[in-house]
N, C-alpha and C positions, 0 to 999 in steps of 0.2 A: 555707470559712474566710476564703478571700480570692478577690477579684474587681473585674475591671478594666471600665471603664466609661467609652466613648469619648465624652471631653463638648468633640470641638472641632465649631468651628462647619461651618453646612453653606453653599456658596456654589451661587448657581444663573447660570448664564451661557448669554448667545446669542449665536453666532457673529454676529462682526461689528456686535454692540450692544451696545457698553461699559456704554451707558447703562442698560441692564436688568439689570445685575448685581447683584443681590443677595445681604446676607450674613442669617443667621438663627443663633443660638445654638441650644444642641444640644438645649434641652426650648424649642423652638418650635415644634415636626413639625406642627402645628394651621395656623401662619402660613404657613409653609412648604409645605405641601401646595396651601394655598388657594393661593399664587401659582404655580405651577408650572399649578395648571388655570387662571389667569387668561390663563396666557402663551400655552399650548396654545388656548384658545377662540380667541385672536387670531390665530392661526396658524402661532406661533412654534414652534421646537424647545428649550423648554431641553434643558440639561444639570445635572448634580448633582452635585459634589463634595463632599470633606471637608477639612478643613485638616490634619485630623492632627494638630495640636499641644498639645493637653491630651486627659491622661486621671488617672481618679481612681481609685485602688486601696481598694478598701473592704475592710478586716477587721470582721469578726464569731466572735466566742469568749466560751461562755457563761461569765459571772462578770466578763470585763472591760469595761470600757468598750468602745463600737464606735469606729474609727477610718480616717480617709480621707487617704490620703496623695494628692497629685498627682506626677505627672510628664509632660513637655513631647515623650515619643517613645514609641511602640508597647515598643518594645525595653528601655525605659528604664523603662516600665511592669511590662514581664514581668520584669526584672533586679529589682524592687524587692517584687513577687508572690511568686517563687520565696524572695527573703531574707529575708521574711516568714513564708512558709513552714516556711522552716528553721530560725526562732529559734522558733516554737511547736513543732517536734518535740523541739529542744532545750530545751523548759520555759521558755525566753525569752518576758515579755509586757510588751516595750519600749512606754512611754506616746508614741509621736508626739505627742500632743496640746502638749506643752508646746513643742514649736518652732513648734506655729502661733499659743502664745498671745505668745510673745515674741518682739519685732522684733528685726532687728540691730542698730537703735537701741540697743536696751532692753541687746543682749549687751556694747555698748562702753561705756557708760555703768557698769553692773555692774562690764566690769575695770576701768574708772579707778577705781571708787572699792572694792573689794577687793584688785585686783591691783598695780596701778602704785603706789600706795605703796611697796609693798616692792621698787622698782629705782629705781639713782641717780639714773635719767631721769626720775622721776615726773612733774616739771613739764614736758620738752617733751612726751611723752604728752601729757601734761592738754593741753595745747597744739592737737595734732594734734587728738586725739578733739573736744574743742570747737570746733574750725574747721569738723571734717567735721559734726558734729550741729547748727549751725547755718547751712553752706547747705543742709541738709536741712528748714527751718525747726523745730527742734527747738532745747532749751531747753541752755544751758549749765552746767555744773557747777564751781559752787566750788572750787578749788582749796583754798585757805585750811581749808576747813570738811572737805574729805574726809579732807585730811594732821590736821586736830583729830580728828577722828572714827576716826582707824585705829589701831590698838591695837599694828602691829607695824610703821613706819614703817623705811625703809635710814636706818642711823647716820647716815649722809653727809647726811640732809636734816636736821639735828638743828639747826644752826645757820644753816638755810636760810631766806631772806627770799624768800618770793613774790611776785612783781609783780602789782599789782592789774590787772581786766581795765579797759584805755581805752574799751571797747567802740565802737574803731575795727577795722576789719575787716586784716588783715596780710596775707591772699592774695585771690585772685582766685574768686571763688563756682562752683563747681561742680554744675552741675545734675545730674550725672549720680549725686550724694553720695543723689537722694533714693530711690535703692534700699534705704538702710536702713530706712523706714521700713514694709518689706516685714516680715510675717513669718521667722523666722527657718528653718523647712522648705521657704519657697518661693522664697528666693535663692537663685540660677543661677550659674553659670560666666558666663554673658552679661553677667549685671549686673555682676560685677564688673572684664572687660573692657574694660565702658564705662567704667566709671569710670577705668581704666588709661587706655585711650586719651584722653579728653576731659583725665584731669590731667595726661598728658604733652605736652599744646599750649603750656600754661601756663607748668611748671614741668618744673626735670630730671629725667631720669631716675629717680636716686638718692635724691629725695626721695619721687617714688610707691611707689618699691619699699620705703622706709621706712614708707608708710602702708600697704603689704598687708600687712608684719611685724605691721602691730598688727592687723589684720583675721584673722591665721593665729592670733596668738597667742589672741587674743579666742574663736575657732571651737573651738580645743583645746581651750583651759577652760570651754568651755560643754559640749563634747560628752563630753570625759573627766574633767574633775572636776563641774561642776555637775549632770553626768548630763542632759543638755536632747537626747535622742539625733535625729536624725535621716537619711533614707534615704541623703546622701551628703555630703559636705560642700562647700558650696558654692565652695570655695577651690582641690578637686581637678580639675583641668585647665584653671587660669588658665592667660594667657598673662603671664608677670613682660615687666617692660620690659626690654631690655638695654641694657648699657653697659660703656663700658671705664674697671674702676675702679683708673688709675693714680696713684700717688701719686708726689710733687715730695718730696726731701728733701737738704739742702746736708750736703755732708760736714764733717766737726768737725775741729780740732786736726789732727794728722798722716795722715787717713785715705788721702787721697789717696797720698802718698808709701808709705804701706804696703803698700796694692793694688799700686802700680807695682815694686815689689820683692818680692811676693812669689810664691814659686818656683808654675810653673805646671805643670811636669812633674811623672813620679815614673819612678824606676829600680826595678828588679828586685832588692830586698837578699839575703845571703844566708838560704838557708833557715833553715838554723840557729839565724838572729837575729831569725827572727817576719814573712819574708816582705816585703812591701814596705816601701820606705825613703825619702822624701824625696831 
């Protein structure tokens, strides 16, 4: 029903000649063999390793579609076999397929223009998601036209004017944005990482960790309402940025003097009268 199928590449190496190292993908056994007797005729010892790092899980079940998930560890492989397994004893015949036909491009894109309308923030969203899909070299979305086109807009933009785009650039391009243009089952924890660590050179804290909220939010509604299922979610065992989020706030009118008078003890009332007393 299901079966895992080790497609990382094969490296061949000779002590002490860097320079003879070769890498070969895992249906090259043809090329790969010829050099290994090349190396041999010359007198050489290789060696043969594996990288380990992909492998592809194949289901076959008559009547559905066949289907090929990856994953990036042996373990990670077998973790994703076995819950495959158990959603077909369970009558579960989950389509993987549609997380490899949509990018995570394609997922942010989708909530800006179904979801973010209906929050007061619609426009910085639009904001964000536009920034990140264009150092991804991807295309920008209308503000104007999605808020015209959405059927159930937050009150609060009713009277809302949007700023046309300058199409001056307002942050700093992130190379590391072009993971979105990944399929949506084959983003990693990694990738998303990167992108933490590369936006936090730039900008603070507080602002990346406002663009993984729309990355979490974005993953939810692809996986639980759009139904777009995939083996894990790409977002489970990020690393968030930290920060210390203090806030600065002046005291009003009399506050001050009422903190400084007001009682910091308490005495033991009588029982009788409901226990503690001021």
């Amino acid at each position: 029903m299901a079966s895992i199928e080790n497609r990382s590449r094969f490296v061949v190496t000779v002590q002490h000649c860097e320079h003879l190292t070769r890498t070969f993908a895992h249906n090259r056994e043809k090329a790969l063999k010829a050099y290994i007797v090349e190396l041999k005729a010359e007198g050489y010892k290789p060696k043969l390793a594996r990288t380990n790092d992909s492998y592809a899980i194949r289901v076959r079940e008559a009547g559905h579609r066949n289907q090929c998930l990856h994953a990036s560890t042996e373990q990670e492989a077998v973790d994703i076999k076995e819950r495959l397994e158990l959603e077909r004893r369970n009558g579960l015949f989950l389509d993987y397929a549609k997380g490899r036909s949509a990018t995570f491009g394609d997922l942010l894109t989708r909530y800006l223009r179904e979801v973010s309308p209906r929050h007061t923030g619609f426009e910085v969203e639009g904001y964000i998601i536009n920034a990140i899909l264009a150092d991804a070299g991807l295309s920008r979305v209308d503000l104007v036209q999605v808020y015209a086109d959405h059927k159930n807009q937050h009150p609060s933009l009713a009277r809302k004017t949007f700023r046309k785009p300058s199409g001056k650039r307002v942050r700093e391009p992130s190379p590391a944005s072009c993971f979105i243009r990944k399929p949506f089952a084959y983003v990693v924890p990694e990738d998303v990482n990167d992108y933490i660590d590369d936006r936090c050179q730039s900008v603070p804290a507080p602002t990346v960790d406002r663009e993984i909220d729309l990355f979490s939010a974005a993953c939810r509604m692809a996986i639980d309402t759009w139904r777009i299922p995939v083996a894990k979610s790409p977002l489970d065992g990020i690393q968030r940025p930290r920060y210390f989020n203090e806030r600065d706030r002046r005291l009003k009118g009399n506050e001050e003097a009422r903190c400084s008078t007001r009682p910091t003890t308490k005495t033991l009332g009588n029982p009788s009268s409901g226990g503690w007393k001021p």
